[in-house]
N, C-alpha and C positions, 0 to 999 in steps of 0.2 A: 088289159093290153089294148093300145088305139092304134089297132091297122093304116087308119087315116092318116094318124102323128105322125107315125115312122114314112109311109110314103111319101106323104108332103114334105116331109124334112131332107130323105133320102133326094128327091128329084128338086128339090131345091138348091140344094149342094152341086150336085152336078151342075145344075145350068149357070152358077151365081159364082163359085170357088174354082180357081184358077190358081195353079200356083204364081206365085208371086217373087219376083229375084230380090225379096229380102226378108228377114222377120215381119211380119205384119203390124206385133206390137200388139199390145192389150186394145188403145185406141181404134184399133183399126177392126181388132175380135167384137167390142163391143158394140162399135156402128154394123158390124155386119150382121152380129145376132139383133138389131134392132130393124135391120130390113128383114129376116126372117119373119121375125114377129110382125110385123107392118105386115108382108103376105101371106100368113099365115091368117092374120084376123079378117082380111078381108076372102080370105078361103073359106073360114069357120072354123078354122082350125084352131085350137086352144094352146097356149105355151105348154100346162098340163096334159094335154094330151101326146106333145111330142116327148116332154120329159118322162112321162110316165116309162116309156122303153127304152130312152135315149138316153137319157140321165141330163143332168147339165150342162142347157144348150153354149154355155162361153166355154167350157170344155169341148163341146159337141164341134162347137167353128174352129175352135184353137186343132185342134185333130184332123178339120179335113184341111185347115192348110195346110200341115204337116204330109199328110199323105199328098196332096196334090202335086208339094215340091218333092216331095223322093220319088213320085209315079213319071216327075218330068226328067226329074236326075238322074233315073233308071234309063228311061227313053235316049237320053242324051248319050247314055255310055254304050248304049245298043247302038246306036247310029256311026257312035265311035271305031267298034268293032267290025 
């Protein structure tokens, strides 16, 4: 287990994923798992080490866009109320 991989990945997502008012699109999953990895290497962080707990990172991005748009879509219908 790489404590390192998951935090670095965990707080990367937060700062970098936003929901987005549309599918993102495979194109858009793959350039974003490609800035991961760009900060991730110059962190020291290893792609294997974030997959070792996280599984596969273009699943890992595809997921937090997903949450991010239902955490705003949630927000949005609380605000509603």
């Amino acid at each position: 287990m790489s404590k390192r991989g998951v935090e670095f990945a965990n707080e990367w997502i937060a700062e970098n994923i936003g929901a987005e008012p549309y599918d993102p699109g495979d194109a858009v999953i793959a350039e974003t798992v490609e800035r991961l990895l760009e900060d991730a290497t110059e962190a020291g962080v290893t792609r294997e080490e974030i997959e070792e707990d996280l599984g596969d990172l273009t699943d890992l991005i595809a997921d937090a866009f997903d949450e991010a748009a239902d955490g705003d879509a949630d927000r949005l219908v609380d605000e509603e109320d």
